[in-house]
C-alpha positions, 0 to 999 in steps of 0.5 A: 767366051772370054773374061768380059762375057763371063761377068755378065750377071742375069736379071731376077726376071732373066727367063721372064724377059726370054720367055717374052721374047727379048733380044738380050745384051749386055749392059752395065755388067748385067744381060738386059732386055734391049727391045720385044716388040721393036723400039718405035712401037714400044716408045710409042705404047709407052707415050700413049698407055704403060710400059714396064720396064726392068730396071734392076741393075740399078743400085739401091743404097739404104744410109742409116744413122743419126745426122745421115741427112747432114752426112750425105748433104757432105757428098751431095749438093741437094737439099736433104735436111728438109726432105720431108718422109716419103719425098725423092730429090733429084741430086748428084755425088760430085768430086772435090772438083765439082765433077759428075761421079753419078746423078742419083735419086734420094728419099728419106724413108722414116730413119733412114735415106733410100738413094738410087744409083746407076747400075754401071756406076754403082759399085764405083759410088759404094767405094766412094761413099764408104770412103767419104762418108762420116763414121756413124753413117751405115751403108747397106747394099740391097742386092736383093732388090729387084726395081721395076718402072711402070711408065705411061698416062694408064700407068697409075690406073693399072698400078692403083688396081694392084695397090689401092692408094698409089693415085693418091701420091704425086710426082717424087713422092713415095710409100709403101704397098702391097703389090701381088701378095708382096711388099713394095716401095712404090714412088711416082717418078721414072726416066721417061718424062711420063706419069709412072712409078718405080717399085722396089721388092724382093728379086725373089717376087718380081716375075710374080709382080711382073705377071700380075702387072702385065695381065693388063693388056694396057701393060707391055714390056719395054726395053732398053732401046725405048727407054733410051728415047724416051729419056731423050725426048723428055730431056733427060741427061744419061750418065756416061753420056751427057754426064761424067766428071768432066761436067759440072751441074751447072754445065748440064743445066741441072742446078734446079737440084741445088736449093738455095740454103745449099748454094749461100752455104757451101760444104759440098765438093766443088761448091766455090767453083759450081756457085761461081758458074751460077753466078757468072755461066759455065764455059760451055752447056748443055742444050738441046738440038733439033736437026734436019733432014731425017738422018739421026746424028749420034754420040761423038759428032762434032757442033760446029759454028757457022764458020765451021770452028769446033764448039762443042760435041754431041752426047746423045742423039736419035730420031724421035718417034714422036716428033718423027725427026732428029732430036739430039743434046750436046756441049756448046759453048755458052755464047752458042746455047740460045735457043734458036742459035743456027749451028752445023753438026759434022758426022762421019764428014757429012755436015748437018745443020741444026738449031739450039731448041729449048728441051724438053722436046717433048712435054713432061706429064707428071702428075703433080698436085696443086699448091697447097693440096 
């Protein structure tokens, strides 16, 4: 066994996902559960009732302080001095150059701001924050928190039977309940394009909460594999993949998460360059690709034009089980990114055609409630 293999960590619910017959792998330094069942049918149980997924090699990060909201705002280019208690925001940690370092999930819970990382940037993100973050703003670590995501259109019926009153939140909104004896940060949000919730506890109680979740036959575990798909049918950008330093926000098409008090004021990193992109466009985007045929075209390919020049590469890509066809997303060129643009993949020396298509391939279900509601 050599030193990489070593350094695996195991999940809380390591023995729970062997006893459930996952195939393991390693990924992002932890041993995970890639897939049970097979990735169509637990993409296709996800879409159609609630799947549980064991997200706890993400990191969870508490900042205390006073002025931790104007603190993180430093690093961070996401309205957070307006975030109202028991609200999530979608945001990233960017570089002096306007760079990706990790997109990321923050809330502001009471005195304090609850961030979600990922878990193969995490370690990486603590040392950045803890280096550039001002003094008085305090970072703890939960190492001792387990994450679970229960994904689906039954989800909320599931969860709202084990914690009464979870209905009652909208899409990026959270609070705190009681699950299977044990308290839990519970927020309606997830990475699957789906209605769902992430719930945050105590490692110590997760296979008693995973228990009490999955007794519902409505509940399957899912995997790493479905999750992946899931993400990319919904449009959702992974990090490491069609995220890095390279990229900008506006580059990835994420610049929703920039408010406009953030983008007239500045004073987060890369703010001249990453305004100037709004204004005028990136040098190249991200977009959306429908392929044909039904050979997937993955990672690394290359996006050609029509007289065969280099314009860009794929970043994700896979067959979709709901549309029963290739979808993939990649960088173009911005003159290349309209919807509808007709271009050619190259993979392994083989050539596709594709076509530039708005994302999400397949429609978002989040539960949001009405203006003024």
């Amino acid at each position: 066994m050599d030193d990489t293999e070593t350094d695996i960590q195991a999940l809380a619910l390591d023995a729970w996902h062997r006893a459930h017959g996952a195939r393991m792998v390693p990924f992002a330094g932890y041993s995970m559960p890639v897939q049970y069942d097979g990735v169509i049918a637990e993409h296709l149980w996800t879409r159609t009732s609630a799947g549980l997924f064991d997200v706890s090699h993400m990191g969870q990060l508490i900042f205390h302080g006073a002025g931790a909201d104007r603190a993180l705002e430093t690093l961070l280019p996401g309205e957070l001095q307006m975030l109202k208690d028991g609200r999530l925001r979608y945001s990233m940690l960017l570089d002096d150059n306007g760079g990706i370092i990790d997109d990321l999930m923050a809330t502001r819970r009471g005195d304090h701001f609850y961030l979600v990382v990922n878990g193969a940037t995490k370690i990486g993100d603590i040392e950045e924050f803890e280096r550039r973050l001002p003094r008085g703003t305090v970072l703890d670590h939960m190492k001792e928190q387990a994450l679970l995501a229960l994904q689906g259109p039954k989800a909320v019926d599931v969860l709202d039977a084990l914690a009464p009153g979870v209905a009652d939140l909208s899409f990026m909104q959270g609070a705190m309940f009681t699950i299977a004896g044990t308290p839990a940060w519970i927020s309606r949000s997830g990475y699957t394009g789906e209605d769902g919730f992430e719930i945050s506890i105590a490692a110590a109680a997760a296979e008693t909460v995973a228990d009490a979740l999955t007794a519902d036959e409505r509940v399957k575990p899912i995997g790493l594999g479905a999750r992946d798909s899931l993400r990319l049918e919904a449009g959702l950008p992974l990090y490491g993949h069609d995220l890095d330093r390279q990229t900008t926000p506006v580059m990835a098409d994420i610049q929703f998460a920039i408010g406009k008090r953030r983008r007239a004021e500045g004073g987060f990193p890369g703010a001249a360059r990453i305004v100037g992109e709004i204004d005028q466009g990136p040098a190249q985007k991200r977009v959306g690709l429908h392929v044909d045929g039904r050979q997937p075209v993955r990672e690394g390919a290359l996006i050609l034009d029509g007289e065969g020049n280099e314009i860009g590469r794929i970043t994700s890509g896979t067959f979709s089980p709901s549309l029963q066809r290739p979808i993939a997303m990649g960088y173009v060129a911005l003159d290349a990114a309209a919807p509808g643009t007709a271009l050619k993949l190259e993979q392994r020396g083989k050539i596709f055609d594709a076509t530039v298509t708005d994302m999400p391939f397949v429609p978002h279900h989040y539960h949001r409630k009405p203006a003024g509601a």
